[in-house]
TORGUPA-54057 format. One line per field, with one value per residue (C-alpha): residue number from 1; residue in three letters; x, y, z. Coordinates in pm, 1 decimal. Layout:
N
marvex: c(NUM, ...)
tordo: c(Ala, ...)
px: c(X, ...)
py: c(Y, ...)
pz: c(Z, ...)
This chain:
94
marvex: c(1, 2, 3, 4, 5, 6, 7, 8, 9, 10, 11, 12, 13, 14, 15, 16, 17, 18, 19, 20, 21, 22, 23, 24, 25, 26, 27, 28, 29, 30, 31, 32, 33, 34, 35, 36, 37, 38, 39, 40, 41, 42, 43, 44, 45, 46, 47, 48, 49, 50, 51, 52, 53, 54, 55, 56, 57, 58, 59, 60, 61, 62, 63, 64, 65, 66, 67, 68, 69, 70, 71, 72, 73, 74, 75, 76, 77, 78, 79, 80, 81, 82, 83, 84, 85, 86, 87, 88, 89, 90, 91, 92, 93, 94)
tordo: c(Unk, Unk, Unk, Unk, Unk, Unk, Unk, Unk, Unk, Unk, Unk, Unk, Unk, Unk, Unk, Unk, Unk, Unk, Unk, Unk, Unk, Unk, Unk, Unk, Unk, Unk, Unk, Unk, Unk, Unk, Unk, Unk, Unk, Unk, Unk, Unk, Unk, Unk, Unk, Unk, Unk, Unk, Unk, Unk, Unk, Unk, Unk, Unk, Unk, Unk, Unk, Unk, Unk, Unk, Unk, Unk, Unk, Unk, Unk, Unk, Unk, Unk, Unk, Unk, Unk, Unk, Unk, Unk, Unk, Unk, Unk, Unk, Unk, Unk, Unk, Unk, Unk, Unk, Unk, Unk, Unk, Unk, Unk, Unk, Unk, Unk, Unk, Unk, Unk, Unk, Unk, Unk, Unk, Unk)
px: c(0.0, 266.4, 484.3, 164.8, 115.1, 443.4, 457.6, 139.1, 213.4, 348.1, 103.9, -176.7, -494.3, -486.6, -707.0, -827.7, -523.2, -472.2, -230.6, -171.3, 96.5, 303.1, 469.3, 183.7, 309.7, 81.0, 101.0, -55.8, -237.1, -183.7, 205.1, 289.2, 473.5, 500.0, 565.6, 602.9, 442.8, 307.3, -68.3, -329.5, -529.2, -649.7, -501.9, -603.4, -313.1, 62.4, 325.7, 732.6, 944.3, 1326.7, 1312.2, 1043.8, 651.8, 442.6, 34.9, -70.4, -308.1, -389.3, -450.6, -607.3, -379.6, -124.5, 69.0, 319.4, 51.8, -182.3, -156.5, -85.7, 212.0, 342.1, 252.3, 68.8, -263.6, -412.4, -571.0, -586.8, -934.0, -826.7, -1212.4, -1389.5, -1556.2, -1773.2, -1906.6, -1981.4, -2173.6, -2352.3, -2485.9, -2594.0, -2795.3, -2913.4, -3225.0, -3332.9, -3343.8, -3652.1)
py: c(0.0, 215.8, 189.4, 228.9, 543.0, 676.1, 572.6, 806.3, 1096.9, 1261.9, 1168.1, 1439.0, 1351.2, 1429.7, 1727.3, 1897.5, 2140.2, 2459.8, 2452.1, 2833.2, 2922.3, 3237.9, 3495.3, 3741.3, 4132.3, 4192.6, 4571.4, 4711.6, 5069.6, 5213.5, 5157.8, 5105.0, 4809.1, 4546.0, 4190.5, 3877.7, 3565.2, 3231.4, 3304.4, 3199.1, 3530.4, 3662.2, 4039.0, 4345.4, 4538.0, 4468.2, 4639.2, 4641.2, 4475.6, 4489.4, 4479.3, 4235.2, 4250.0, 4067.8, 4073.8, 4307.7, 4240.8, 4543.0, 4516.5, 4745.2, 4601.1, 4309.0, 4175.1, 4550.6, 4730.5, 4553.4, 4593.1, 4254.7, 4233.9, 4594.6, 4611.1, 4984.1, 5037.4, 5230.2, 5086.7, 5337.4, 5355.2, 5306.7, 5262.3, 5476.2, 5156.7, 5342.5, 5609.1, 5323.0, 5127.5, 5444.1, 5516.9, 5117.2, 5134.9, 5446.4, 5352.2, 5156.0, 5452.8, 5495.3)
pz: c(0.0, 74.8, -212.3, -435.4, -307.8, -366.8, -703.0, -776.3, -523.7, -837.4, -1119.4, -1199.1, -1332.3, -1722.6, -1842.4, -1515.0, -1446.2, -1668.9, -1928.0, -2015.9, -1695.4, -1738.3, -1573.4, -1485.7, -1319.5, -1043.9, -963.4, -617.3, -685.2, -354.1, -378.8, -742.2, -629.5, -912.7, -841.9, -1128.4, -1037.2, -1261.1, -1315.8, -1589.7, -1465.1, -1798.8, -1869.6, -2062.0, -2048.9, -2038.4, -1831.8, -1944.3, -1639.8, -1660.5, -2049.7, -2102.6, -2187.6, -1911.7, -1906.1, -1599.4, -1297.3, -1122.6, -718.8, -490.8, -198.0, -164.9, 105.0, 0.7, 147.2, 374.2, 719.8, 796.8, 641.4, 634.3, 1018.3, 982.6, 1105.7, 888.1, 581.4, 283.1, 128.7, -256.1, -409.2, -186.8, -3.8, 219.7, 7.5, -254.8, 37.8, 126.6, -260.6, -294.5, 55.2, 70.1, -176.4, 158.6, 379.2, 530.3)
């Protein structure tokens, strides 16, 4: 039993696992930091890193700017979260 299961460990099932990996730039909008990383995301745009043409991802935070990770406090409201919830709940105002 054991040696059957090492033989497989490796062995991925045919057909279920993309196919289209590449190197994908990420970019955080509240830094500008840029970061390359295997993704299939799917990308409009394209962004020139160190001499070379990558497909772009744009992110409103990453682990370069969230708290967490960056050990601030203070999150930086990028998409205007609260005035957005405000105008989609404020139909239900009595």
């Amino acid at each position: 039993m054991h040696t059957e299961f090492l033989k497989n460990r490796n062995k991925m099932k045919k057909g279920i696992h993309p196919e289209n990996y590449r190197l994908v730039a990420f970019k955080d909008m509240s830094n500008n930091e840029v970061f390359l990383t295997k993704s299939t995301a799917e990308a409009k745009e394209t962004i020139e890193v160190d001499g070379a043409e990558y497909p772009l991802i744009k992110l409103e935070i990453s682990r370069t700017s969230h708290p967490f990770y960056t050990g601030k406090k203070k999150l930086v409201d990028t998409a205007g979260r609260i005035d957005k919830f405000k105008n989609k709940y404020s139909k239900f105002k009595k």
